[in-house]
C-alpha positions as CSV (number, residue, x, y, z in Angstrom):
1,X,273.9,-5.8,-47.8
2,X,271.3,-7.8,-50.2
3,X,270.1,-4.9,-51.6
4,X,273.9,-4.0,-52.6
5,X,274.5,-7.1,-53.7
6,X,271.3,-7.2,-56.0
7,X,272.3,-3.7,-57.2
8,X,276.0,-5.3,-57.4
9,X,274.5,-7.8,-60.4
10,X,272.7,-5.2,-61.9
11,X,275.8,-3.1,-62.5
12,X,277.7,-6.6,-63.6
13,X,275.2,-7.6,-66.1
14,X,275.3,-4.2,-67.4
15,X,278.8,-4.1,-67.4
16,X,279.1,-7.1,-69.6
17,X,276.8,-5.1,-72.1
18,X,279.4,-2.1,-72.3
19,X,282.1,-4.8,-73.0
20,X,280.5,-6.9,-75.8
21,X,279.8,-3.3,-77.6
22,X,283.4,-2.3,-76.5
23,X,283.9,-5.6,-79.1
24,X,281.5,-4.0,-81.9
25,X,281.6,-0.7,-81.4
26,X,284.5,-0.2,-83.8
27,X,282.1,-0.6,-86.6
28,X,279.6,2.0,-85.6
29,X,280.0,5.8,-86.8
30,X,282.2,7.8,-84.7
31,X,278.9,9.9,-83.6
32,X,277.0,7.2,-82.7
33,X,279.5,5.0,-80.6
34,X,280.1,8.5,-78.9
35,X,276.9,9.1,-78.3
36,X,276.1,5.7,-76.9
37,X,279.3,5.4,-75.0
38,X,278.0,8.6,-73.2
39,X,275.1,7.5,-72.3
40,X,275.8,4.4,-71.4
41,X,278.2,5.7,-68.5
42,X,275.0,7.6,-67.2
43,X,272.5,5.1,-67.1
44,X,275.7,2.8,-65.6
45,X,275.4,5.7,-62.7
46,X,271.8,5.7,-62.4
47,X,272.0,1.7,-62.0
48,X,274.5,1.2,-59.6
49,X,274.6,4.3,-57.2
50,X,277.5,3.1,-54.9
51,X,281.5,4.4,-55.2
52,X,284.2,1.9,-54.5
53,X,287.6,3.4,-53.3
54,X,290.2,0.8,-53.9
55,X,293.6,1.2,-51.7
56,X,296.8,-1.4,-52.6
57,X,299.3,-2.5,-50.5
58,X,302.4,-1.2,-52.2
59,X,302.9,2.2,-53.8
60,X,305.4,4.0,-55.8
61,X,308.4,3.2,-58.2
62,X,310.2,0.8,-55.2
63,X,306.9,-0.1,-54.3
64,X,307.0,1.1,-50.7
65,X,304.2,-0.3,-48.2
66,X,301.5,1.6,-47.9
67,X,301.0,3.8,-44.7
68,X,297.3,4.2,-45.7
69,X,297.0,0.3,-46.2
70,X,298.9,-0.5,-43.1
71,X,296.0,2.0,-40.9
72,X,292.9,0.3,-42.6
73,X,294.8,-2.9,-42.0
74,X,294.9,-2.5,-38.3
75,X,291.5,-0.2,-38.0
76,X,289.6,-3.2,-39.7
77,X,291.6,-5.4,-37.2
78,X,290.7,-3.6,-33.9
79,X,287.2,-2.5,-35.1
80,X,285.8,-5.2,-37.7
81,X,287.4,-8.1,-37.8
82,X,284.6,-10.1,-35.1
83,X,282.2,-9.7,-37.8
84,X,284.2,-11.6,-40.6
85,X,283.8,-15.1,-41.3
86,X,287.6,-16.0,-42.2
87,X,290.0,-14.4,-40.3
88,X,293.9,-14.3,-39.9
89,X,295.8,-14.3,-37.1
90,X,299.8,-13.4,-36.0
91,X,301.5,-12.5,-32.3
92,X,300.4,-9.3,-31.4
93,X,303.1,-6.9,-29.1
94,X,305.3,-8.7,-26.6
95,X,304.3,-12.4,-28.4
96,X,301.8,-13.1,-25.8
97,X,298.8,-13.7,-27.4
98,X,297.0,-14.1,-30.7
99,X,296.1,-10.8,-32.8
100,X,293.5,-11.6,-35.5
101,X,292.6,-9.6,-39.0
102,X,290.7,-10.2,-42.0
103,X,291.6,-12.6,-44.5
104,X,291.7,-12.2,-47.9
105,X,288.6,-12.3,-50.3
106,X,286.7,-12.0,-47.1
107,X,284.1,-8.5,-46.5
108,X,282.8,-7.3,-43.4
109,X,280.2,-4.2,-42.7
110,X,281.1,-0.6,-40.7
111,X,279.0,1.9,-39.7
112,X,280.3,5.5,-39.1
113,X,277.9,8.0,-37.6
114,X,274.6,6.4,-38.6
115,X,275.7,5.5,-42.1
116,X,277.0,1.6,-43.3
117,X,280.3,1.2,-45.4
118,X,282.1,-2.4,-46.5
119,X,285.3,-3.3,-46.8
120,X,286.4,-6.4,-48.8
121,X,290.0,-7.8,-49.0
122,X,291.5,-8.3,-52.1
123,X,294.7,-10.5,-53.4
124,X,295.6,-11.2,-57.0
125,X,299.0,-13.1,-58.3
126,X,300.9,-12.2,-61.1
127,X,303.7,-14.5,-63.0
128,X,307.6,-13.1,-62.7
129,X,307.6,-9.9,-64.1
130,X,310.9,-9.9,-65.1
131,X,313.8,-12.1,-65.3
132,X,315.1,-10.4,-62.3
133,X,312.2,-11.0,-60.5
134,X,311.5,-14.9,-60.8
135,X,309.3,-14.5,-58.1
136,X,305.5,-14.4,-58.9
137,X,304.1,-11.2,-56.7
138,X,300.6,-10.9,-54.9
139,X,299.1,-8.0,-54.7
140,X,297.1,-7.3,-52.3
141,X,294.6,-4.4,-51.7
142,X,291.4,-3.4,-49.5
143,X,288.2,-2.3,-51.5
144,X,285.5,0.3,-49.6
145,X,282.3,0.2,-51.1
146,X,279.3,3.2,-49.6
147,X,276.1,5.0,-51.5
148,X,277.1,7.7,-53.6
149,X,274.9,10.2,-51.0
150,X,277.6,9.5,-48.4
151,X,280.6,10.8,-50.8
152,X,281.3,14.3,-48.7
153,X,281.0,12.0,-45.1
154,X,283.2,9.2,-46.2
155,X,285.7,11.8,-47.8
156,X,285.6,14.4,-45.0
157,X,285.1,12.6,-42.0
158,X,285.3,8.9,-41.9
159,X,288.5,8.4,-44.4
160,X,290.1,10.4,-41.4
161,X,288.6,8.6,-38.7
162,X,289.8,5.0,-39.9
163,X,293.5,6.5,-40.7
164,X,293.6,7.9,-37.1
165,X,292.2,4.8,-35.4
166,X,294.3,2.7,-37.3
167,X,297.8,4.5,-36.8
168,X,296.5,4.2,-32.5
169,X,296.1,0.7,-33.0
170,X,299.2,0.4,-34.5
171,X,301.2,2.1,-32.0
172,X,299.3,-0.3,-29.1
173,X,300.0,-3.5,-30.7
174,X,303.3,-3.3,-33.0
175,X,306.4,-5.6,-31.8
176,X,309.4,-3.4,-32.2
177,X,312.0,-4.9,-34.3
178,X,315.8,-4.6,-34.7
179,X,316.5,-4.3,-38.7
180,X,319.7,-5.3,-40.3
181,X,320.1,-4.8,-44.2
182,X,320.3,-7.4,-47.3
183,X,323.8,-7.0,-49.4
184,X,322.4,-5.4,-52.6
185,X,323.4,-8.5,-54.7
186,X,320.4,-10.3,-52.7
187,X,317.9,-7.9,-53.6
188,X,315.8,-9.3,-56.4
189,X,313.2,-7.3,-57.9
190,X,311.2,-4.2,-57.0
191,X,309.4,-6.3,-53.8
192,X,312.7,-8.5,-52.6
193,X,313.4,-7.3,-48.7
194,X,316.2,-5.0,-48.2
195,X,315.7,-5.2,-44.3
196,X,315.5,-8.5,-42.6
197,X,314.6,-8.3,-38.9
198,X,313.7,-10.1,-35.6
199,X,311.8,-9.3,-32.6
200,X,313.8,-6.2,-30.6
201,X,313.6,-7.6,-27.0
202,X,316.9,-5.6,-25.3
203,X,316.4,-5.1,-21.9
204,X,318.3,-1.5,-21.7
205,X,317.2,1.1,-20.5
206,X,318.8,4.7,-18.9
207,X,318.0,3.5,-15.5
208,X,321.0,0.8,-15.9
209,X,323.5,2.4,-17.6
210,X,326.4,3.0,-16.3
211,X,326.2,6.6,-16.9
212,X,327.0,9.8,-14.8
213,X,323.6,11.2,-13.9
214,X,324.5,14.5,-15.2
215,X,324.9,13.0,-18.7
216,X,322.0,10.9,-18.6
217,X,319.4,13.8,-17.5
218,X,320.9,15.7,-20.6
219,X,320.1,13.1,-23.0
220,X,316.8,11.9,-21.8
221,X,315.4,15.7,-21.7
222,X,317.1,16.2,-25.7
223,X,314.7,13.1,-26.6
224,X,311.8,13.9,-24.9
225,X,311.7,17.8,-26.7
226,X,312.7,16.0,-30.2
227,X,309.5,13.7,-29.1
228,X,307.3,16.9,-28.3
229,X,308.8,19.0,-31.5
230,X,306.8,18.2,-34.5
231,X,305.2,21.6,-35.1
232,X,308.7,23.3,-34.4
233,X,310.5,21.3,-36.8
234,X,307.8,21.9,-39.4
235,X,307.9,25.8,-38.3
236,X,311.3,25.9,-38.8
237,X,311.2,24.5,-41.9
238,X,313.7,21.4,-41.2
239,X,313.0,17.5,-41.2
240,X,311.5,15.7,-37.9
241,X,315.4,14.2,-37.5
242,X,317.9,14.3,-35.1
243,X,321.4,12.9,-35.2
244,X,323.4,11.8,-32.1
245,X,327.5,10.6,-32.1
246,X,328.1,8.3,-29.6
247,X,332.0,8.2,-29.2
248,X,334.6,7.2,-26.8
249,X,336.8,4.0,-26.2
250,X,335.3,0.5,-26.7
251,X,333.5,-1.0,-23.9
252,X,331.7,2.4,-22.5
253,X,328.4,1.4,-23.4
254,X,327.5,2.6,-26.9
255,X,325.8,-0.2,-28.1
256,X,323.5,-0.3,-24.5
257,X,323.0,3.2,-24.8
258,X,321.0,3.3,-28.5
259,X,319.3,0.4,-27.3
260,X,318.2,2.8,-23.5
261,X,317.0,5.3,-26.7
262,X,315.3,2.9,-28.6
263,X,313.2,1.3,-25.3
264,X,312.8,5.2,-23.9
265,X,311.5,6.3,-27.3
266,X,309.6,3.3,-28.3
267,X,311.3,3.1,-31.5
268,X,312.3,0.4,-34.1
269,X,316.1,0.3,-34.6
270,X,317.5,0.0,-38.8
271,X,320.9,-1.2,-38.1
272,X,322.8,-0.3,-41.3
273,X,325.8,-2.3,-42.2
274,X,327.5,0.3,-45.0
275,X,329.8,-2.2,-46.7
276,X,327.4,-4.5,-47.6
277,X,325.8,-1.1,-49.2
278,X,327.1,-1.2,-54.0
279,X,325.9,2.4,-54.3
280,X,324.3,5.6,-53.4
281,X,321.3,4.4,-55.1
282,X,321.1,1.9,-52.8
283,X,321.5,3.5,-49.8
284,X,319.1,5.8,-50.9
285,X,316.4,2.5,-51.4
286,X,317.4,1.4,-48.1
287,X,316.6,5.0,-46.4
288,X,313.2,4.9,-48.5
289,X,312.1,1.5,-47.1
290,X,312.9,2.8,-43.0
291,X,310.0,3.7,-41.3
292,X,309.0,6.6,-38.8
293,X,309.5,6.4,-34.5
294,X,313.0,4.4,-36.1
295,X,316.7,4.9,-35.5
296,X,319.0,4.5,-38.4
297,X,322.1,3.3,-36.7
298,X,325.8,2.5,-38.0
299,X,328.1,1.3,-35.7
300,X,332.1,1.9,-35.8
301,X,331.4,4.4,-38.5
302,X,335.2,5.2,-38.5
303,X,335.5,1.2,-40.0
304,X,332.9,2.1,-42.6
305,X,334.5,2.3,-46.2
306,X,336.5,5.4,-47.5
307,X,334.7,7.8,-45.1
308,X,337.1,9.3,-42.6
309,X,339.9,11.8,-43.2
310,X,339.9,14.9,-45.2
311,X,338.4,15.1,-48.3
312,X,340.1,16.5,-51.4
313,X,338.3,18.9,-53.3
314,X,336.8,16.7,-56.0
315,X,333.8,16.5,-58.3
316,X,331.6,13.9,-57.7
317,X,332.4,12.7,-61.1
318,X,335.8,12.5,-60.1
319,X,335.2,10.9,-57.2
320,X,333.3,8.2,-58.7
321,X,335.4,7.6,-61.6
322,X,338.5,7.6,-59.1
323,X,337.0,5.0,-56.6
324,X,336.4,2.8,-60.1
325,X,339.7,2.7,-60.4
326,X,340.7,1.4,-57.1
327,X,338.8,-1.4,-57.6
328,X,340.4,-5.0,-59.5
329,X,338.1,-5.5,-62.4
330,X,336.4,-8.8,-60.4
331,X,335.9,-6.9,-57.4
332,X,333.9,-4.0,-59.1
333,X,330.2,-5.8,-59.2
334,X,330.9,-6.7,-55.3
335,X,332.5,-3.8,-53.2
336,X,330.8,-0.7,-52.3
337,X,331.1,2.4,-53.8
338,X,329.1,4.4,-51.4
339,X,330.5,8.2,-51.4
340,X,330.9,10.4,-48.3
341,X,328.4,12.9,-50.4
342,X,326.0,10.1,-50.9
343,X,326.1,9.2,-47.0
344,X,325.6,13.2,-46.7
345,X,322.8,12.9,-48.6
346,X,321.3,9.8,-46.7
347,X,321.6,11.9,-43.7
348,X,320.2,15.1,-44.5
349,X,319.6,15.7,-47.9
350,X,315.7,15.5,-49.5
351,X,315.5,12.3,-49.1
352,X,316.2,11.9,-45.5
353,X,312.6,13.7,-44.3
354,X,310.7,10.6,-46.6
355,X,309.5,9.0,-43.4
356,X,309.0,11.7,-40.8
357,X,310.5,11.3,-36.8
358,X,313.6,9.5,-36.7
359,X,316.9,9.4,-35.0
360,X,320.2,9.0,-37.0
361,X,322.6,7.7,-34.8
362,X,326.3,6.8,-35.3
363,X,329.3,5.2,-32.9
364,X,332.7,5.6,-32.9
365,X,336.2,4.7,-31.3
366,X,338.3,7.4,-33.0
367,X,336.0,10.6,-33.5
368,X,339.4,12.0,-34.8
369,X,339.7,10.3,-37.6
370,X,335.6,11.3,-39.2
371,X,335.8,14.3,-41.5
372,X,334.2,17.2,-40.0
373,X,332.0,17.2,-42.6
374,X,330.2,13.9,-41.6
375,X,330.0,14.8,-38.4
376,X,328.9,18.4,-38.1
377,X,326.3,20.6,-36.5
378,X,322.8,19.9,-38.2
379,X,323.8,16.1,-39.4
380,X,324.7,14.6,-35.8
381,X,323.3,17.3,-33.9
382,X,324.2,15.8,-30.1
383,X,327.6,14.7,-29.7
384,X,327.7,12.1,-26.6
385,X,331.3,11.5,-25.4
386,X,331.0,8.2,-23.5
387,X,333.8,8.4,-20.9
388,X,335.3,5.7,-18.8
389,X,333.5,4.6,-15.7
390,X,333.2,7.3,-13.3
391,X,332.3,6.3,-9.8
392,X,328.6,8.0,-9.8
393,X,328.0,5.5,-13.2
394,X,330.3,3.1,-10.6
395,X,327.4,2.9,-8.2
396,X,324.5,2.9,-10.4
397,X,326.2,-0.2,-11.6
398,X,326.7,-1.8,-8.0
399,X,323.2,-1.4,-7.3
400,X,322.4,-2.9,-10.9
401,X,324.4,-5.9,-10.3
402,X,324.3,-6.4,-6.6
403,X,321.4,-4.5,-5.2
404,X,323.5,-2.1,-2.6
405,X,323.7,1.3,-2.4
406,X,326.8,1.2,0.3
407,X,329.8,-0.8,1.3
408,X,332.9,-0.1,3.5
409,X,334.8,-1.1,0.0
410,X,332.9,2.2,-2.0
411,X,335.7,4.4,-0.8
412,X,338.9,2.9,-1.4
413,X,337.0,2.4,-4.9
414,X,336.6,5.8,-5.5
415,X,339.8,6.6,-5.0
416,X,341.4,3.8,-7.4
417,X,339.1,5.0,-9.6
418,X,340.4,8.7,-10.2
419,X,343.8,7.5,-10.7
420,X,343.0,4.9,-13.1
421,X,340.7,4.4,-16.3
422,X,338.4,1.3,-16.4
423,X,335.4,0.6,-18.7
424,X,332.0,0.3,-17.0
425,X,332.2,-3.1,-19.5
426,X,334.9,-3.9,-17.3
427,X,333.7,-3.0,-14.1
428,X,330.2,-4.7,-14.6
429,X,332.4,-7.8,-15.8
430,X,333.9,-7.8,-11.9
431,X,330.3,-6.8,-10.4
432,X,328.8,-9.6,-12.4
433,X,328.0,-12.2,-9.4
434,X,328.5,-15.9,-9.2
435,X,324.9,-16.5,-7.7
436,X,321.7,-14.8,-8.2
437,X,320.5,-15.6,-5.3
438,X,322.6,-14.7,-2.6
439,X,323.9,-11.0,-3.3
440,X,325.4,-10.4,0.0
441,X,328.1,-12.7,0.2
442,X,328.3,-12.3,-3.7
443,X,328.5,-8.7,-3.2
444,X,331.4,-8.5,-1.0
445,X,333.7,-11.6,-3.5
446,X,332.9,-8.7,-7.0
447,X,333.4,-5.6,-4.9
448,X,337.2,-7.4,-3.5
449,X,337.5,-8.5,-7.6
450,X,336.9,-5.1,-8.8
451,X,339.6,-3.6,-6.3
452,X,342.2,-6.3,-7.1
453,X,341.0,-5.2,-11.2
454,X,341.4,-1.6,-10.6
455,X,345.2,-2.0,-8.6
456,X,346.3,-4.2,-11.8
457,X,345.3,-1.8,-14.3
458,X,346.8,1.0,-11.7
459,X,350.7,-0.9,-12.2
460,X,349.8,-1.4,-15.8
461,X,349.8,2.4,-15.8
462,X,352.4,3.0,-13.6
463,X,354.7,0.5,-15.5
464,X,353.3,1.9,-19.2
465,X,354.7,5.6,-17.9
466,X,358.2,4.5,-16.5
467,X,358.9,2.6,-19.9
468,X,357.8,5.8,-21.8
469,X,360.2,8.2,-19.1
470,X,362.6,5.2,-20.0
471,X,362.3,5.8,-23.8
472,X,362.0,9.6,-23.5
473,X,365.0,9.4,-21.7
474,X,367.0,7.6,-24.0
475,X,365.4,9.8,-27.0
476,X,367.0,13.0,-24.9
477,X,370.6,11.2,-24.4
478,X,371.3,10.6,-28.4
479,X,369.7,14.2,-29.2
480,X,372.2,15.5,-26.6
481,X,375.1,13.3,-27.7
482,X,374.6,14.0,-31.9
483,X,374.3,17.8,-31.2
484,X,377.6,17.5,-28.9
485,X,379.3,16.1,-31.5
């Protein structure tokens, strides 16, 4: 590393040559300060014979995090970091213990099949750069340094070795998060956060939902081929997606459900609130800023903005120009005007392949009242009708809450329960025991308080279809008695 660094201050010094004559050289002849200038970048070469490959932390016009920055990031973490002098250090996965990295302005050493490289951490501040942006930004960025002899190596192999190690050690040590989004009027700038998150800790998972176990097999087998189908979806020619509609009356376990799919798939969930959402354009930022192994989920999509129905046959223009209008001339900066055909897009169009294996996920009460178009083959590709308790799901619940498989009560359940609907929320509201500790008298109090449940909702019904006979009744009587007379 001396020797680098000695060959480092040659290349400085000379350096501060090439810009004192950058300073004079406009008075030279064109020939000559084109001559020297040539020359100058040769013997520049000849003095300092190492390549620097500089990677920052933030890319693009909206300044998405780097991928590449994220891998060397963690690579230098797992494989580096005991070597570096000032370190770093945040929670690693599950928040039990301490993870540690390189700090900033700090360089360790790597060696790679026989040959050293160094990395160096790098961080520079900037003033606002806009009135929009009163924030002053850091950039941040890692620098690798290696001899000139070991371009083809460092290109070919090692560049690939670090990004795979790196995306590994990821994967081990990440916390998965739940996301929710900023309302656009928060965002400020090119790097204000459009996601705000905390530590995804739901216990759920396909084991305790109340489910039938017919229903659960077929949507634990759909994940784990979308898991195993990256070639396929790149043979086919489509994105690494797949939507799911979770529908059906409240309380049937949506909600537990994506969070089963999120622990069985390992995956960070984005939590989209549309009507926070001004515009397309916005959406579009938000889809941008997702990351893969994710699942984009909005909830009570039938409750989000001007999206249900039928559509009339309208230009976008026209659509556009005609939600402007419904909107009071104070309201205009503040409510949304996200478009079906800008959700469309956010589902499926160009942009929605941007971050590679994702689920899109969407719940619903009224699947009735979402326009076919929304909700279509090849945009929510599994549609999940979540049904009221059956007495299969029934059990896998009892043994959930109270631990038994059995009980002289399980029949005369099962047979309340095919003449009435109930919620598995409802039923695992009456299984819910009074002590955790003492199941089998519990047991016996919950099973009794589901029963009583089940015979009240049974004379709810019962009463709820006389006074409809009643009323069709009467209905009948006028009809006969106006077309009598």
């Amino acid at each position: 590393m001396a020797i680098m660094e000695t060959w480092a201050g040659l290349g400085s010094a000379l350096g501060s040559v090439i810009f004192l004559y950058s300073l004079l050289g406009k008075y030279f002849p064109y020939h000559i300060d084109a001559y020297v200038r040539r020359h100058t970048r040769r013997l520049f070469a000849a003095v300092y014979p190492y390549v620097q490959i500089t990677v920052s932390e933030y890319r693009g016009e909206w300044m998405k995090r780097s991928e590449a920055y994220a891998a060397i990031e963690s690579y230098l973490a797992s494989s580096c970091s005991q070597h570096a002098n000032k370190l770093k250090a945040d929670f690693g996965k599950d928040s039990t213990n301490l993870t540690l990295s390189m700090d900033v302005h700090e360089e360790v050493t790597d060696e790679f099949e026989g040959v050293k490289l160094w990395w160096s951490s790098h961080s520079t501040t900037r003033s606002a750069p806009s009135p929009w942006s009163p924030v002053p930004e850091e950039r941040r960025s890692y620098k690798l340094t290696f001899h000139k002899s070991q371009r083809d190596l460092v290109v070919s192999r090692y560049i690939d070795h670090v990004m795979a190690e790196g995306k590994a050690v990821t994967v081990r040590n990440r916390q998965r998060k739940l996301f929710t989004n900023n309302p656009s009027s928060k965002w400020d700038g090119y790097r204000s956060k459009v996601w705000n998150h905390v530590l995804f800790e739901h216990p759920a998972s396909f084991d305790t939902v109340g489910m039938e176990p017919g229903k659960r097999k077929e949507i634990l087998d759909d994940l784990d081929t979308f898991r195993r189908g990256k070639e396929y979806y790149a043979n086919v020619g489509k994105a690494w997606k797949r939507g799911y509609l979770l529908y059906g009356p409240p309380g049937t376990g949506k909600s537990t459900t994506v969070a089963a799919m999120a622990n069985h798939m390992d995956y960070d969930i984005y939590d989209l609130e549309l009507t926070t959402v001004k515009t397309n354009s916005d959406l579009r930022r938000l889809l941008i800023e997702t990351t893969s192994k994710s699942i984009i989920l909005i909830e009570d999509i039938d409750c989000s903005l001007e999206l249900t129905g039928k559509r009339k046959q309208k230009s976008k223009k026209e659509e556009e120009e005609s939600e402007e209008k419904k909107l009071p001339r104070e309201e205009k900066d503040e409510s949304s005007r996200v478009t079906l055909s800008g959700l469309l897009n956010f589902i499926d169009g160009l942009w929605s392949a941007s971050a590679g294996e994702r689920l899109v996920v969407f719940t619903t009460n009224h699947i009735e009242k979402l326009d076919p178009a929304l909700i279509r083959r090849g945009r929510m590709d599994k549609h999940i009708e979540m049904s009221y308790c059956s007495f299969e799901a029934f059990k896998v619940l009892a043994k959930n809450y109270l631990a038994i498989s059995s009980h002289r009560t399980f029949e005369t359940i099962r047979g309340l329960m095919e003449e009435v609907n109930i919620t598995p929320a409802d039923v695992a509201e009456n299984l819910m025991p009074k002590s955790v500790d003492d199941h089998d008298h519990d047991a016996e109090t919950c099973l009794e308080s589901l029963i009583q449940a089940l015979n009240v909702a049974k004379e709810e019904a019962a009463s709820k279809a006389a006074a409809g006979e009643a009323i069709a009744g009467k209905e009948d009587k006028g009809t006969n008695v106006g077309e009598s007379n």
